[in-house]
C-alpha positions in Angstrom: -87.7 -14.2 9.8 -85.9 -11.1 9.4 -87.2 -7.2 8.6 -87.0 -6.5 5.6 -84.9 -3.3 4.8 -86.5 -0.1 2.5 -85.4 0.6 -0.7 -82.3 2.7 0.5 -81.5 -0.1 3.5 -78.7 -2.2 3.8 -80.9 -5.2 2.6 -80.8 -4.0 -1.3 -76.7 -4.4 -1.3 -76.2 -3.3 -4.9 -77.5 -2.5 -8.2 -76.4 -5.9 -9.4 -78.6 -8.4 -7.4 -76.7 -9.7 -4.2 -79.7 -10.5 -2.5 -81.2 -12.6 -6.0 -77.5 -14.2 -5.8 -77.6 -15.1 -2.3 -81.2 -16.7 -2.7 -80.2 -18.5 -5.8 -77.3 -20.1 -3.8 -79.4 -21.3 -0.9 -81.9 -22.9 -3.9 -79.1 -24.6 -5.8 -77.5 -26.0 -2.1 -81.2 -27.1 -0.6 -82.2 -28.2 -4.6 -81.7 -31.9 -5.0 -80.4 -32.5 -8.8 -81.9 -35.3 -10.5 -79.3 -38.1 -12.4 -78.5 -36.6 -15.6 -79.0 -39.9 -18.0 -75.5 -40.3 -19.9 -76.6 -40.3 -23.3 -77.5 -36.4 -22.9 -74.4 -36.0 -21.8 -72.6 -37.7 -24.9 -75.2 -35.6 -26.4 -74.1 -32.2 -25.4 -70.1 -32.9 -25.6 -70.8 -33.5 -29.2 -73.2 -30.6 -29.7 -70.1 -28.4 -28.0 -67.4 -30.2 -30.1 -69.3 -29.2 -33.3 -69.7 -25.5 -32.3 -66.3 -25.0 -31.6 -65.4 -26.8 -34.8 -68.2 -24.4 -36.7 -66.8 -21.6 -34.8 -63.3 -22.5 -35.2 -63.9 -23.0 -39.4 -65.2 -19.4 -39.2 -62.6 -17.8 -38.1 -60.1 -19.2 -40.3 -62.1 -17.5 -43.0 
C-alpha cells in the first residue's frame, strides 16, 4: 500500500473531498447491488409523480 501524504501533501487534493470521492467510486464499482424488487420501484415513480404534482400545484399559487 501506498504512504500516505501529511496534511499539506499531494494526497489531500482539495477542500472538497477527492480522496472520499475516489474511495466512494472504487466501493460502488467492487459493491455488488442487490435486485431491487419491482414493486418498490412502481413505488417510488409514484411517490416522485405525486411530488412533482404537489410541487407543481404550489407554484401555480
Amino acid at each position: 500500500m501506498g504512504k500516505a501524504a501529511g496534511a499539506s501533501g499531494a494526497g489531500r487534493r482539495n477542500r472538497t473531498g477527492g480522496i472520499v470521492r475516489d474511495k466512494l467510486d472504487l466501493l460502488m464499482s467492487e459493491h455488488v447491488r442487490e435486485e431491487v424488487p419491482d414493486r418498490l420501484i412502481e413505488l417510488a415513480k409514484e411517490l416522485q409523480t405525486a411530488i412533482e404534482q404537489k410541487t407543481a400545484g404550489e407554484k401555480d399559487s
